[in-house]
C-alpha positions in Angstrom: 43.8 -121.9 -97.4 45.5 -125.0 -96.3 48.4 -124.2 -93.3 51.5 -125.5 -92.0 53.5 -124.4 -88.9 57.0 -125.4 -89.2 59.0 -124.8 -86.0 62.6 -123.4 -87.0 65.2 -124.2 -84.7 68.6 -124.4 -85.0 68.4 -127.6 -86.3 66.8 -127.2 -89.7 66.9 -122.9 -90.2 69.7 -123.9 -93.0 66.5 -125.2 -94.4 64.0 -122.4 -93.8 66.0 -119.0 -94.2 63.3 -117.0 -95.2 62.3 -117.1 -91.3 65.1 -114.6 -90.9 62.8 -111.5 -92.5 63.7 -110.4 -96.3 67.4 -110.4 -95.7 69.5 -112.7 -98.7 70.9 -115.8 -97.5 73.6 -114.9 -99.3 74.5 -111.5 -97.8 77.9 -110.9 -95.9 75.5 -110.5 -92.5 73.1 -112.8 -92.7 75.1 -115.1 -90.3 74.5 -111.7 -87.1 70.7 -112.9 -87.2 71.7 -116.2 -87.0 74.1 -115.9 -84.3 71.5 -114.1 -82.4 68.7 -117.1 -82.4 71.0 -119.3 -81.4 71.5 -117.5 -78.1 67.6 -116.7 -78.0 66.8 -120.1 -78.7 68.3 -121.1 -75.6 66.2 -118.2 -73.5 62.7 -118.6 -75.0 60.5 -116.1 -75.9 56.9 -114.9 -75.5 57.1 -111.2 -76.5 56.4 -110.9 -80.1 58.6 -108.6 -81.7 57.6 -108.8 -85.4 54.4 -110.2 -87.5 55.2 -110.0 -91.0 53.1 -112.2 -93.5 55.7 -112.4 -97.1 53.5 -111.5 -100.2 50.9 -109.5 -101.0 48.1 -112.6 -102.2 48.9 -113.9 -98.9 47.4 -111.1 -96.4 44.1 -110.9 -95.2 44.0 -115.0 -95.2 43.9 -115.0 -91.9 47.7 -116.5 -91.2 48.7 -113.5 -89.1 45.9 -114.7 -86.3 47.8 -118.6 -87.1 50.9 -117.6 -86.2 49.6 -115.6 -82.6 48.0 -118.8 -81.8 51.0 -120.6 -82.5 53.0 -118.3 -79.7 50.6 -118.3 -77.5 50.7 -122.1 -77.4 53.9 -122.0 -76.2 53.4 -119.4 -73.9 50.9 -121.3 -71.9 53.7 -124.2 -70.9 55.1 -121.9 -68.2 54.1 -118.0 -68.5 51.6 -115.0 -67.5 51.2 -114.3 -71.2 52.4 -112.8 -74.4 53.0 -108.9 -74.8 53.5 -107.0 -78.0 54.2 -103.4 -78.7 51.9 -101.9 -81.6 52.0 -98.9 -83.5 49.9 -96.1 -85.3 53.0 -95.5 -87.3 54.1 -97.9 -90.7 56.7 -100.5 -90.2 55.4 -102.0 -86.9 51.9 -104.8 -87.3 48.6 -102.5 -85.8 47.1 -103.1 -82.6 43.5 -104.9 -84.8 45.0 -108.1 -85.3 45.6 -108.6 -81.4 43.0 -106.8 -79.9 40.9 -109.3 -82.5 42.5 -112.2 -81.3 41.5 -111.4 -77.3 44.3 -109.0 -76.5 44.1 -105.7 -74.4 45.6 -102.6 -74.4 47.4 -102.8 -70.9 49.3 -99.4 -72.1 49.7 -96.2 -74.4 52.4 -93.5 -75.3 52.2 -91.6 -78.2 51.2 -93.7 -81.0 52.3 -96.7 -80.0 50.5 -99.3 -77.6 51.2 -102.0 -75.4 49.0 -104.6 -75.6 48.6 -108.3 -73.9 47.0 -111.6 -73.3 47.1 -113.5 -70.3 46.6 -117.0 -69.6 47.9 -116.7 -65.8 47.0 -114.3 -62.7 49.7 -112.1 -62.1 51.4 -108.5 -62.6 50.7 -107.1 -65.8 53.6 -106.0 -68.4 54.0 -101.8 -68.1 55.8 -99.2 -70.2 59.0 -98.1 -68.3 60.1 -94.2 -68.2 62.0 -93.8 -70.9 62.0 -90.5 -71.6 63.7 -89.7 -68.7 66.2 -92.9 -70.3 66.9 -90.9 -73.4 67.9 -87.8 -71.5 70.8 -89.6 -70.4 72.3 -89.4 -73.8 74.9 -86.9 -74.9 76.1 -86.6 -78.2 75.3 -88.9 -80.9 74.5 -92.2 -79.8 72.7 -95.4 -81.6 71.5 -97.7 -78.9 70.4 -101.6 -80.7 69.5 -104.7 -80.7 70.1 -108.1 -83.1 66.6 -108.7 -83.0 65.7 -107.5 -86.3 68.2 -108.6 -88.7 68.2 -105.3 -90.7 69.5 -103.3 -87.3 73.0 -105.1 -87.6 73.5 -104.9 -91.1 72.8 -101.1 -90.6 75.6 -100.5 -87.6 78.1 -102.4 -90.3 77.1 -100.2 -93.8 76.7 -96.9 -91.9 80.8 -96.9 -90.4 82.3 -95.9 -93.8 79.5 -92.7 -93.6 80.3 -92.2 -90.0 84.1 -92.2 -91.0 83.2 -89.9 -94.1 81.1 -87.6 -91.8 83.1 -87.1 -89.5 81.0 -88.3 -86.5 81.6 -90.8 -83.6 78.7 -91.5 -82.1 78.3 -93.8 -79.0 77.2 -97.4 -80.3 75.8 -99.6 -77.9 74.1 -102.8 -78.4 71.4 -104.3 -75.9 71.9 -107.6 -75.1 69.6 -108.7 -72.0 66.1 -108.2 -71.1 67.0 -105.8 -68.8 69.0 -103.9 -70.5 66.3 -103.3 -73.3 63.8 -102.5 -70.3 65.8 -99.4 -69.4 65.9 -98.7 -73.7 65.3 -94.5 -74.3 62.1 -95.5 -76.0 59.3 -98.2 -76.2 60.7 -100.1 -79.4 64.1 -100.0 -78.3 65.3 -102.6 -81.2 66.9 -99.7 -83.1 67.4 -95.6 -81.6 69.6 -92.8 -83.0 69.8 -90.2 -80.4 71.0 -86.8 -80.4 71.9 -84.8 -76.8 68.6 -86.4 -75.8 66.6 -85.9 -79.0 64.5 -89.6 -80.6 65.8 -89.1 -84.0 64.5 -92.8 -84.9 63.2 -95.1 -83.2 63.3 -98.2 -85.8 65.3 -99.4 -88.1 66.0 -96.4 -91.1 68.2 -96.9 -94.5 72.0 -95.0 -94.8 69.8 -93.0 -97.1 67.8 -91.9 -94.2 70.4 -91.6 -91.7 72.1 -89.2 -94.2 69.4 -86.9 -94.4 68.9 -86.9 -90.5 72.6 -86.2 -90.5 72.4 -83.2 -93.2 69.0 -81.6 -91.6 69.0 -82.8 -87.2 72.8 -83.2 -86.6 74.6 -81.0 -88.8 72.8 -78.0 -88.0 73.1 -78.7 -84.4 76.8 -78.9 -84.4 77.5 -75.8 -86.3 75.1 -73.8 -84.2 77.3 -75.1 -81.1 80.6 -73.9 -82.7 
């Protein structure tokens, strides 16, 4: 299969908006992921967050290995390494494709792992505590990020249920490295919390969040009262 790597910037992503995961151009909130890489362009990256290959005739080709090369020629410019969470679960890419392509499980919790590559001696990435994090919470509380462009969209569609619902749950967003380092669990782009309770820990549909509401949230608060 013949490739092409086509570096999206700021510049030309008017061109290439399919970078921005399955979300429509057209959409109302398309413009939230947008906003978000033009602040994260300025920052760099080398943690990959999401590996998505779009089509079905195009997986097992071998572009998923194309695009960690690509990152990882970045990284070399001026850091240790790249890092990536993986997961046993759906939704997040499985640890194969890195530990294929020279990675190593530095970490593990649960079913998820953290895995890395380095290209420089130094301190190695490490999963913080967050367990003891999440037991901070009270209440209902939805801690996010922008990174995936899904997670936004969500905190807008799910106010009119919150409204309807009844329920005013503590929303906040994470918007520095550090902030996301002290996240209540290890794929802190997306968590619904109940009084300390991991009710989701990526992104879920106002479908889903209605039946966590109706069977985790409900039930809680009527057995308090």
């Amino acid at each position: 299969m013949k490739t092409s790597i086509v570096k999206v910037t700021m510049d030309n992503i008017a061109e290439h908006p399919q970078a921005i995961c399955y979300i429509n151009p057209k959409h109302e909130l398309f413009h939230k992921k947008v906003d978000w890489l033009r602040e994260q362009f300025a920052n760099g990256y080398m943690f990959i967050h999401c590996l998505w290959i779009n089509g079905k005739k195009h997986i097992r080709q071998g572009l998923g290995s194309i695009l960690i090369k690509e990152v990882e020629r970045d990284a070399k410019k001026n850091k240790l390494g790249v890092a990536v969470i993986t997961s046993d679960k759906s939704f997040i890419a499985t640890r194969e494709i890195f530990l294929k392509n020279g990675y190593s499980i530095v970490s593990e919790s649960g079913k998820e792992q953290l895995i890395a590559k380095q290209f420089k001696k130094g301190s190695l990435p490490y999963i913080n505590n967050w367990e003891h994090e999440l037991k901070k919470y009270k209440g209902l509380a939805i801690i996010y990020s922008k990174q995936c462009p899904w997670v936004p969209r969500f905190i807008e569609e799910v106010k009119p249920i919150l409204k309807k619902e009844k329920l005013e749950p503590k929303i906040f967003e994470l918007e520095t490295a550090e902030q996301a380092q002290k996240g209540p669990s290890i794929y802190c782009i997306f968590n619904l919390i109940y009084d300390g309770k991991l009710l989701a820990d990526r992104y879920i549909s106002t479908t889903r969040f209605l039946n966590i509401v109706n069977k985790e949230i409900k039930p809680h608060i009527q057995a308090q009262n």
